[in-house]
VMD Tcl script that draws the C-alpha trace (Angstrom):
set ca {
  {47.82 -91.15 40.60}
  {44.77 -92.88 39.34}
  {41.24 -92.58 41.00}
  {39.42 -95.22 41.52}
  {36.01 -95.58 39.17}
  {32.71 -95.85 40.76}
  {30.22 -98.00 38.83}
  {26.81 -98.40 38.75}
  {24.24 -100.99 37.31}
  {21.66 -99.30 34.73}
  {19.22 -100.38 37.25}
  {20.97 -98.53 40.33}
  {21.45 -95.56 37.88}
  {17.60 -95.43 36.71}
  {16.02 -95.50 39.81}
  {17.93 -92.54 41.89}
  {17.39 -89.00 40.41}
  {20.09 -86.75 39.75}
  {21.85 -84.94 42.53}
  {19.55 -81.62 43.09}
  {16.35 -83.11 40.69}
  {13.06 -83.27 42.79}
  {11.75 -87.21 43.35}
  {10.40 -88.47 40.57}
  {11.52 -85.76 37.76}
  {12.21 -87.36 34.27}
  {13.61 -85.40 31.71}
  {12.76 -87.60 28.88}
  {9.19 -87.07 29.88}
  {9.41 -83.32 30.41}
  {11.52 -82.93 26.92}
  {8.56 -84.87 25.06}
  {6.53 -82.77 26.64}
  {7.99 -79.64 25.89}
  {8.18 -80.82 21.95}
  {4.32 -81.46 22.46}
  {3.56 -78.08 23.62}
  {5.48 -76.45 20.56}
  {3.96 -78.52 18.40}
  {0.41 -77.59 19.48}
  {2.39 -73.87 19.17}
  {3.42 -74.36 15.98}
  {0.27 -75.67 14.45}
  {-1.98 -72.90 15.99}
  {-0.33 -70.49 14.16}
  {-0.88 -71.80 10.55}
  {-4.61 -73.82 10.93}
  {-6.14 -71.99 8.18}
  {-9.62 -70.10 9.72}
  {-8.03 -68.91 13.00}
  {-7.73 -65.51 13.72}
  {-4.15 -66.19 14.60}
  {-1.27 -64.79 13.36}
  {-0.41 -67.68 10.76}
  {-4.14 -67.05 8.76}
  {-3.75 -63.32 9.43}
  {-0.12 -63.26 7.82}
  {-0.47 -66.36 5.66}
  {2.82 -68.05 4.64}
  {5.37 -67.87 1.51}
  {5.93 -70.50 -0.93}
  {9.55 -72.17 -1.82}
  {10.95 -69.39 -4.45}
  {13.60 -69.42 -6.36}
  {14.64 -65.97 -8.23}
  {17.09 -66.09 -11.32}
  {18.55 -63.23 -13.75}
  {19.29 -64.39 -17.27}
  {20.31 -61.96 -19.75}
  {17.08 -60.92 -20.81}
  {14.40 -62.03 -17.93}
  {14.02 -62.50 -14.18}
  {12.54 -65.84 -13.95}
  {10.68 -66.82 -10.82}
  {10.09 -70.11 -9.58}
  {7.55 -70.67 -6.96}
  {6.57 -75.01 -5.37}
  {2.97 -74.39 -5.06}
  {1.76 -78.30 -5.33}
  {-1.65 -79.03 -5.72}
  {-2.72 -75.55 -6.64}
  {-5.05 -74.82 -9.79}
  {-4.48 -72.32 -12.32}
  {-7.69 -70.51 -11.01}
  {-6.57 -70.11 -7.65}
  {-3.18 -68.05 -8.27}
  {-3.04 -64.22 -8.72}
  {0.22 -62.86 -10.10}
  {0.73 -58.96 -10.15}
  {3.24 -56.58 -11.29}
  {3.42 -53.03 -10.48}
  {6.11 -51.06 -10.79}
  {8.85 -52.85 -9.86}
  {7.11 -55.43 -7.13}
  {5.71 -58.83 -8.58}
  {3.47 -60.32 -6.22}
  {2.69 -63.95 -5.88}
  {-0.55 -64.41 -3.93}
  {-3.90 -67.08 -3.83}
  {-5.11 -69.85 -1.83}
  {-4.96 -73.51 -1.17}
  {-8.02 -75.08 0.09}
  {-7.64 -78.00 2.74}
  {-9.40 -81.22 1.26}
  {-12.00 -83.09 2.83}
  {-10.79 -85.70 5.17}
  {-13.09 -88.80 5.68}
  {-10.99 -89.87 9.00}
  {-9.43 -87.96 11.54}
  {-6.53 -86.19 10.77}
  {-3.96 -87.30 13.49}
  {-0.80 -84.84 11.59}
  {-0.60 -82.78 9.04}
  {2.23 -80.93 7.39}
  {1.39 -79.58 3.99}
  {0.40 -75.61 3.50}
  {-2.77 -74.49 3.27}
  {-4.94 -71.35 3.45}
  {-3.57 -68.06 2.17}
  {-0.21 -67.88 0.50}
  {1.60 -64.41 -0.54}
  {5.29 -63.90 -1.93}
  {6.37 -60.30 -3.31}
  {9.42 -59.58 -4.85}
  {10.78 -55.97 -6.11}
  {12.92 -56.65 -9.33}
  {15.76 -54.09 -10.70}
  {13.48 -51.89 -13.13}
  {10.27 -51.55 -14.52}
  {9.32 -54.16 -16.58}
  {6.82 -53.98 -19.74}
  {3.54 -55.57 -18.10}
  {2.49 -57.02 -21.53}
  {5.42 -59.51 -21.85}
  {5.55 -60.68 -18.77}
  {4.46 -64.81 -19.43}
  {3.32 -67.42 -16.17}
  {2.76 -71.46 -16.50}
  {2.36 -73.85 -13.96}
  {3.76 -77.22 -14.39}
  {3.83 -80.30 -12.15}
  {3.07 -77.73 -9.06}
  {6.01 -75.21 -9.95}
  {4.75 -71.76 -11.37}
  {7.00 -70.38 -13.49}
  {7.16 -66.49 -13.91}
  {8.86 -65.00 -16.94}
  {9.53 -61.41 -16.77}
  {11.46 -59.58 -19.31}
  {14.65 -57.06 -18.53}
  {13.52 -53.34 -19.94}
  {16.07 -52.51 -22.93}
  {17.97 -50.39 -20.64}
  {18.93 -53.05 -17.81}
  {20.01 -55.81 -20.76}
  {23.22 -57.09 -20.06}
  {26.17 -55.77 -23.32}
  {29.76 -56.42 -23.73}
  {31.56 -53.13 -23.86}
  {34.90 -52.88 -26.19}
  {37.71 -50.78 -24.88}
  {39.23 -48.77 -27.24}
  {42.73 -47.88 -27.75}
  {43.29 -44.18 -27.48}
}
mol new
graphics top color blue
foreach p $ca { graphics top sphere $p radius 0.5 }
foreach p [lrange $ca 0 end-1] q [lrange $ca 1 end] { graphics top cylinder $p $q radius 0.2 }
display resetview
């Protein structure tokens, strides 16, 4: 048996609130809202100069970590840094990845923003000490590349099986 189907104009539909919803409650409204709120959330948490948790904490740059044969190479997107502004440490077996980015001076008002600034820290621990002396950084095109060489011992070899 088939029901009959109720229709509606979008008019009709607009003006009478769901069954249940107070008068006058639009959830469009209260969604865009919501979004606002997190926003103003979200934004708190990394303006650099707050004691907040985001300048306390600072944030982590894009990293990628590879193993070749004879290195761990470490790629970190740190655009619009200087040279001068990056410290890179190794001790032990941690290699730390830390500096700042200032915020430029704005000659309007800034109405969003998205790009990092303030503090910036990444650490990684790597399989075995590394000699300190070898280790070899450059920073191209806002990618800092870290070079760090495999101790003789952790080198990758091809071992032959014997027959016996």
């Amino acid at each position: 048996m088939a029901l009959p189907l109720l229709r509606r104009s979008d008019d009709d539909a607009r003006a009478r609130p769901a069954p249940g919803a107070p008068a006058g409650w639009d959830p469009r409204r209260e969604l865009e809202e919501l979004r606002d709120r997190l926003d103003r959330l979200m934004d708190s948490l990394w303006q650099p100069g707050d004691e907040t948790l985001g300048s306390v904490l600072g944030w982590a740059p894009a990293v990628d970590v590879e193993e070749a044969d004879d290195a761990w190479v470490v790629e970190a997107e740190l655009p619009g840094i200087k040279e001068k502004d990056i410290s890179i440490e190794l001790h032990g077996t941690e290699l730390s990845i830390s500096g700042d980015i200032e915020e430029r001076k704005r000659r309007g008002i800034l109405r969003r923003s998205s790009r990092r600034v303030g503090r910036f820290d990444y650490r990684v621990n790597l399989p075995g000490i590394s000699d300190t002396e070898e280790v070899r950084a450059t920073l191209d095109q806002g990618v800092l590349t870290v070079h760090v060489p495999k101790p003789e011992h952790a080198k990758r070899r091809r071992i032959q099986i014997q027959k016996g």
